[in-house]
C-alpha positions in Angstrom: -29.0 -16.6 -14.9 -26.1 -14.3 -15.6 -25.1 -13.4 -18.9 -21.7 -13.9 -20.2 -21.4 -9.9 -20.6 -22.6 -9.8 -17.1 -20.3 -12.1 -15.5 -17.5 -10.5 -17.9 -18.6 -7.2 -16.2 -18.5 -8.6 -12.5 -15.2 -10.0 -12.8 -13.6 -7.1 -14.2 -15.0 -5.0 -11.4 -13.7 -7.6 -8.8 -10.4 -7.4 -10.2 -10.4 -3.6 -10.4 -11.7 -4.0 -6.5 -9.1 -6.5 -6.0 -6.2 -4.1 -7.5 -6.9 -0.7 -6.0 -7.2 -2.9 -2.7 -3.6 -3.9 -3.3 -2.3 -0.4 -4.2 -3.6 0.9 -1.3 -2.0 -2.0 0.5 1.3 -0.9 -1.4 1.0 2.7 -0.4 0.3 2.5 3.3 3.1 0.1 3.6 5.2 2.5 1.7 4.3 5.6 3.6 5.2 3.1 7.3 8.2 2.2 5.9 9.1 5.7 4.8 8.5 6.7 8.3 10.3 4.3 9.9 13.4 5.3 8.1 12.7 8.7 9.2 12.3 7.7 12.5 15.9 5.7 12.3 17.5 8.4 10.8 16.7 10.7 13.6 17.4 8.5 16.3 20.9 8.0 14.7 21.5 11.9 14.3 20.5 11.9 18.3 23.0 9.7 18.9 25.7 10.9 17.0 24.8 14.4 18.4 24.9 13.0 21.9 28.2 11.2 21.1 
């Protein structure tokens, strides 16, 4: 049987688990969406240049 310290301790490193899951989840959408606007943004300047 767990200890309320010990479950106390488990739950806080699930939710630590939990949250650097989720930043990471925030940063590689970040980084994808950075690149897509990159990739839009050239794509216009092609265009324009073409034009």
């Amino acid at each position: 049987m767990m200890s309320t310290a010990d479950a106390t301790s488990k739950g806080a490193l699930e939710f630590d688990a939990a949250v650097g899951l989720a930043m990471f989840a925030l940063i590689v959408t970040s980084v994808e969406a950075t690149h897509a606007m990159a990739v839009c943004i050239s794509t216009y300047h092609e265009r324009a240049a073409a034009f």
